[in-house]
N, C-alpha and C positions, 0 to 999 in steps of 0.2 A: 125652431124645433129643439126638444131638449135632448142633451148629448148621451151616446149612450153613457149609465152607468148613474147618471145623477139621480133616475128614478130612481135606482134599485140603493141609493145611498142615502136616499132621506130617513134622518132620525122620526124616530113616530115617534106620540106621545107619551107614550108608559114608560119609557128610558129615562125619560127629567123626573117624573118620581121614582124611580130603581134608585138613579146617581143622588136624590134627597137623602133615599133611605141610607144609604152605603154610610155620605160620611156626615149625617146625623143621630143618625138612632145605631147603627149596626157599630161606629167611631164614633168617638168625638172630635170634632174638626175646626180646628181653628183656621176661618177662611179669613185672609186680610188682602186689600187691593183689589177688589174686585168693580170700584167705580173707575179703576185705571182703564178694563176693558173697553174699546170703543163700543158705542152703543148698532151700530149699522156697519156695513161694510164687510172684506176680508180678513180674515186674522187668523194668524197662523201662532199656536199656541206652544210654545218648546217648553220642556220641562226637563229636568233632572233624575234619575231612572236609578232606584236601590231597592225595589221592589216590585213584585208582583202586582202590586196592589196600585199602584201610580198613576196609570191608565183610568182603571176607574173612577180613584179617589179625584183624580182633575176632573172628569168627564162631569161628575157630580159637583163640582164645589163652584166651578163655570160660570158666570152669568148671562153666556149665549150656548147653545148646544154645538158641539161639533162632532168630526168624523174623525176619530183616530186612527192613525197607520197600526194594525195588527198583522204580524206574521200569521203567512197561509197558511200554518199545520194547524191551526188553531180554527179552522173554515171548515170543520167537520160534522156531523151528525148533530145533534141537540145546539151543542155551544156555538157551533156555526150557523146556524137558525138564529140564534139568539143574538149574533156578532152583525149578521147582515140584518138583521132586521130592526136594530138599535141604529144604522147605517155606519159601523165603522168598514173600514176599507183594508182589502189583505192584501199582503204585499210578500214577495220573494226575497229574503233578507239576502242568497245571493246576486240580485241583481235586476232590479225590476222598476225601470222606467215607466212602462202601464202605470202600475200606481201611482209614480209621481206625476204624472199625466192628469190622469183620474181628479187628484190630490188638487192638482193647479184648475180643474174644471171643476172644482167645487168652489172654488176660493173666487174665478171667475164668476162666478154664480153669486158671489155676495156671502158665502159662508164659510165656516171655521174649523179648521185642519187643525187635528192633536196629533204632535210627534214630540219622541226621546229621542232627542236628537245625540245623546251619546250610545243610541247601539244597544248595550246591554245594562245590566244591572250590576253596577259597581259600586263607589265607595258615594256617587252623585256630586261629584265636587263639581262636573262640568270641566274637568283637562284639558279634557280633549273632546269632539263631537265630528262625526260625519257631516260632510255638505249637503246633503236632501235639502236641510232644513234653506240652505243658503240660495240653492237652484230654485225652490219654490218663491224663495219673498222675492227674489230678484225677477224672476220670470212670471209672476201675479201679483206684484206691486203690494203685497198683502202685509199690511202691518203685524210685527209678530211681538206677542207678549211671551218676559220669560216667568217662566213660574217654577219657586221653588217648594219642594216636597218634602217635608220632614217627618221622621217617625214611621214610612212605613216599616221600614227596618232599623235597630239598633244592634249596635257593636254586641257579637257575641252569636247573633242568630243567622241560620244561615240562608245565602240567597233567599233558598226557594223557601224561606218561611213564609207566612203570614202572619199579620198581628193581630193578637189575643182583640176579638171584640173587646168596646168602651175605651181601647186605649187612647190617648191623645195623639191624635195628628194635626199636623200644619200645613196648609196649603197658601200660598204666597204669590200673588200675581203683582209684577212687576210692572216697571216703566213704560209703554211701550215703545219700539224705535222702529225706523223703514231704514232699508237700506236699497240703493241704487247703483247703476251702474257709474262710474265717471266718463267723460268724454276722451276718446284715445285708448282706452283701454279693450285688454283682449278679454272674451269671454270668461276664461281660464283664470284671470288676474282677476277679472270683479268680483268670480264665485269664492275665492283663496280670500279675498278680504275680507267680503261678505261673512264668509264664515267665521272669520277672527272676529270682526264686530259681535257677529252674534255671540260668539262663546265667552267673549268678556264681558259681557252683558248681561247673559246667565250666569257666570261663574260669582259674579259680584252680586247679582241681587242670590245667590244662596247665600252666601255670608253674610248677607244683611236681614236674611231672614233669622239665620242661628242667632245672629246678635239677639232679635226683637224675640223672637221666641223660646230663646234658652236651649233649643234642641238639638244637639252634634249630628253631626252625618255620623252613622257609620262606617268601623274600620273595612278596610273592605277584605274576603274569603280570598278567596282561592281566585287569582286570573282568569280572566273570560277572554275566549278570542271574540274578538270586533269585528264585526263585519263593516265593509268598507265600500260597499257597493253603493249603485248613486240612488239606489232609494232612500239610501242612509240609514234612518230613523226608524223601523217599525217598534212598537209596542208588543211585547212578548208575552200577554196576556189582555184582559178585557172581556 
């Protein structure tokens, strides 16, 4: 019997040509790493968050379709038709287990979870990141690519900008790694590692992206508070 929530989270098919258009015709997108992607299975996709645009520009550049964690103020009238019906998943940035629930019954399922696993929209170095990302791979065994995002914001513009259609962006999928439990260890301990693995894992393939692609992150605006809660990750657009 299928769980609630999987029906109403399947991506349909007019969302993999929207995510073409986005960052083909609308960008230009430099996609690299994308034969790294496993071709079957779970995978849980983390990325690096300086923009509005990040959510999509992955969701698009992809070589499997997935469901991205979006924040639930964004689950409203028009756009929220559009959000659930492309199948991303909304989530209570203060605190919403559901989701990560939801998130791990998809990945069970054979498919592929989109989070920014740093919270908000900053300078995208990858610092620092919430553990969502770490309670999922651990708890659905789901291999997780990191993927770095360049260009949707550059030094000077603010947050909530977007970029001028045609400009060059970078999207960058990385190595992938699995991370586990060890034996002896307390819950608390595997997820605190878990996480370090994963964030120097992302931190290092964005620098290897700016090397290959020329493209700096972004200085980053004005402080954003983090949310910290154990859904971690949502997407704050899409």
């Amino acid at each position: 019997m299928t769980k609630p929530g999987l029906r109403a989270g399947l991506s349909v098919a007019w969302s993999r040509p929207v995510g073409w258009f986005v960052t083909h015709v609308l960008y230009r997108t430099s996609i690299l790493g994308r034969t790294k992607v496993p071709s079957t299975g779970p995978v849980i996709f983390a990325a690096n968050h300086i923009s509005f645009l990040d959510g999509p520009l992955m969701f698009g550049a992809a070589p499997r379709p997935m469901h991205i964690l979006v924040k639930k103020e964004l689950f409203t009238g028009f756009l929220g038709q559009v959000l659930r019906a492309s199948g991303q998943l909304p989530v209570d940035r203060a605190g919403d287990r559901q989701a990560l629930q939801l998130s791990k019954d998809m990945l069970d399922a054979g498919r592929c979870v989109g989070i920014l696993p740093e919270g908000t929209r900053g300078s995208g170095a990858a610092s620092s990141i919430n553990n969502g990302v770490a309670w999922l791979a651990l708890n659905s065994g789901a291999t997780v690519v990191p993927v770095a995002i360049l260009g949707t914001r550059i030094t000077g513009e603010h947050l909530d900008a977007l970029p001028r259609p045609r400009r060059q962006l970078h999207v960058h999928f990385g190595e992938p790694l699995q991370v586990a439990r060890k034996p002896g260890e307390t819950g608390r301990v595997s997820m605190d590692r878990a996480g370090i693995e994963i964030r120097a894992a992302l931190a290092q393939h964005i620098q290897q992206a700016i090397q290959v692609s020329g493209q700096p992150l972004p200085l980053a605006d004005s402080p954003q508070k983090r949310y910290e809660a154990v859904a971690g990750t949502p997407a704050d657009h899409h």
